[in-house]
N, C-alpha and C positions, 0 to 999 in steps of 0.2 A: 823323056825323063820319067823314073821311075814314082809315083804319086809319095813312097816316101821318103825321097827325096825333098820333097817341098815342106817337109816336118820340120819346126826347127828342134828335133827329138832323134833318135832312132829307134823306133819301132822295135819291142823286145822279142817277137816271133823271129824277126828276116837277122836281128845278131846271133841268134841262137842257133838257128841253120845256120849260117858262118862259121860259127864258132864250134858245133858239132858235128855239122857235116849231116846231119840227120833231124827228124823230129826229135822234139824235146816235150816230154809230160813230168809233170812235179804230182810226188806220190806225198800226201800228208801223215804225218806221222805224230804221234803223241809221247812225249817221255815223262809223263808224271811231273811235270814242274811245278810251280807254283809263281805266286806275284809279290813283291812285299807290300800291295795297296790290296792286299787279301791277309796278310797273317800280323798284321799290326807294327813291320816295319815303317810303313808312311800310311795305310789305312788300313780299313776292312770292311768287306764287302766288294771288292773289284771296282772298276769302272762303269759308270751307270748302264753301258750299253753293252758290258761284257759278259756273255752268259754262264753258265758252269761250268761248260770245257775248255773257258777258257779262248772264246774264239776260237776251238778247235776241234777235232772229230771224237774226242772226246773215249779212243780203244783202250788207254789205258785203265780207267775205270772201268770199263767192261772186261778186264781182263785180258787184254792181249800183251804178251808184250812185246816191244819194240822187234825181236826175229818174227813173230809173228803177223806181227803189220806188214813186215818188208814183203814176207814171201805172199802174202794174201796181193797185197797193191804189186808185183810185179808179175803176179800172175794175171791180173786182169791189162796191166798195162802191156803184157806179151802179147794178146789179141791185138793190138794195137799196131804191130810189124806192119810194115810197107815195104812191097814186093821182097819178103822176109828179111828184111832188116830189122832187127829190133830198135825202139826208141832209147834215147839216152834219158836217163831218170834223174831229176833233182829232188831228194832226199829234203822233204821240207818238214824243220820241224815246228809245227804250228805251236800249239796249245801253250798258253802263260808266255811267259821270259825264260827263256832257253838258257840265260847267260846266269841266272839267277840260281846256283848251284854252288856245292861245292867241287872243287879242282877235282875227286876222285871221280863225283858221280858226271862231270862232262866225260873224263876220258870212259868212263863206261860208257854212257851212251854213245859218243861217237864210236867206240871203238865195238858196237854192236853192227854198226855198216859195213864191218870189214870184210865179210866176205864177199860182197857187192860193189867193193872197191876195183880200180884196175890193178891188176898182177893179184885179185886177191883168191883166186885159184880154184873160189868151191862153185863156180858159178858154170853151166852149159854152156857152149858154145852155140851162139844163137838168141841167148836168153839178154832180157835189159840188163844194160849195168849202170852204176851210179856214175854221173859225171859230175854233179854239183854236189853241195851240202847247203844248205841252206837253214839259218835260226833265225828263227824269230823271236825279237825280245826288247824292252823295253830299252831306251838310251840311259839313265837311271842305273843299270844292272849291266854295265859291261865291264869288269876290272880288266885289270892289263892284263891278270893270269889267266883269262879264258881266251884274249886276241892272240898271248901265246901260243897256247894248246890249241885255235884252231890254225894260225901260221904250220905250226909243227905239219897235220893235217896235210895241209894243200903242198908243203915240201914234200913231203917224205912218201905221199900216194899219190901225189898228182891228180887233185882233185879239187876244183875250183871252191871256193870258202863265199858264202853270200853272207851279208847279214840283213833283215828287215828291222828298221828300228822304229816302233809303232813312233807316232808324231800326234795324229787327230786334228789339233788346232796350233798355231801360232800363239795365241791370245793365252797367255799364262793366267788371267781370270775367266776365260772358258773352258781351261785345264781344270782350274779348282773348282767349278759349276757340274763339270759332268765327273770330277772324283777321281781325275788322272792321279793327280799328284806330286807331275812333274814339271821343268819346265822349258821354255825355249832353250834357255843357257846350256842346260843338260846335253839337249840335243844336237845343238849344236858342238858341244864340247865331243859326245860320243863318232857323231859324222864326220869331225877331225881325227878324230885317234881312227877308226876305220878305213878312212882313205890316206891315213901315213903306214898302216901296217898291208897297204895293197889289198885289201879286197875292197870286190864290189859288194855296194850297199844299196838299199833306195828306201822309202818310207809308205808309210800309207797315211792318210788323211781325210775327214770328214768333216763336213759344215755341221753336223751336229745342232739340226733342227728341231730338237726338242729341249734345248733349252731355251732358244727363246733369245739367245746371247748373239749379237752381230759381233766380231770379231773387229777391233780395232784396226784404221791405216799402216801405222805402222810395224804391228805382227801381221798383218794380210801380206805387207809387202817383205817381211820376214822369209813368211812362206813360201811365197815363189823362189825366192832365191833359193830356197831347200831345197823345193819342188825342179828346181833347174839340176842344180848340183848333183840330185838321184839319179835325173836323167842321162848325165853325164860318166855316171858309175862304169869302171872301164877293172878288166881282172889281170 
């Protein structure tokens, strides 16, 4: 028996070779977003522990834009081939809430992957291509018109649709402690509408030791159950 096998999880590296047939590297990307706990929707100043970029690499203030992140991060991940096979790229866009946009500027950004897409024609043969998409963005910031336009997405290029929906804490007064701003209910509300429009999702979370906050029984055991249901994220 294989050791992850005895997970009650399945390990995200050995599905992804399943599911690719290849290595799989996630190239981070920045599209200028922002947060509404930065521009006075629900606060300002971010989340205590979120830096300037936003949790992220931070190229588009430095000027890159988004075609230029791609070709810079696929040219480093082409070294990357096994016995020249190029890796398959999940297109991760870090930085703020991705969802947190208007309708015109998602379909811009997505639609700046497209030549990295499959069938999308300007790419070598040889060279990586996108297999995922991947946003990252706040449970808070998902309306149904961006789960549309990323469904459209994964129809019509055949390209798997992830969503990351930050979490941190269970404990809706250690949300308001470190300046999230959001709450359990949210997220849980968003982790339903994502897993009825079929894509995989998962979260991230943090005991967030610097506040000093133990997180209550009954959100601790909130969280697992989140923490379970991520794990079980299926595309």
């Amino acid at each position: 028996m294989e050791r992850e096998d005895l997970l009650p999880f399945r390990p995200l590296a050995p599905w992804m070779l399943a599911r690719y047939g290849r290595a799989t590297h996630r190239l981070a990307l920045d599209a200028g977003s922002t947060c509404p706990n930065r521009d006075g929707t629900r606060g300002r100043g971010g989340c205590t522990y979120c830096d300037v970029e936003g949790s992220g690499t931070g190229a588009q203030k430095d000027g890159l834009d988004l075609r230029r992140q791609m070709e810079a991060g696929l040219a480093r991940l082409a070294r990357r081939a096994e016995d020249g096979v190029p890796p398959a790229v999940v297109a991760y866009f870090q930085s703020y809430s991705n969802t947190y946009v208007t309708p015109e500027r998602l379909r811009e950004v997505l639609a700046s992957l497209d030549p990295w897409l499959p069938e999308g024609g300007a790419v070598a043969d040889g060279a990586p291509r996108v297999a995922c998409v991947a946003l990252a963005t706040r449970p808070d910031t998902l309306p149904e018109w961006a789960l549309d336009e990323l469904a459209r997405l994964k129809e019509e290029r055949g390209v798997d649709v992830w969503l990351e929906l930050g979490l941190e804490t269970a404990d809706d007064e250690v949300q308001r402690r470190i300046h999230r701003l959001h709450t359990l209910a949210e997220f849980h509300d968003a982790a339903r509408r994502a897993r009825a429009a079929s894509f995989a999702w998962a979260t991230r979370s943090s005991d967030c030791p610097a506040t000093g906050v133990k997180a209550r029984a009954a959100p601790r055991s909130s969280w697992r159950r989140a923490a379970w249901r991520a794990s079980r994220c299926t595309t």
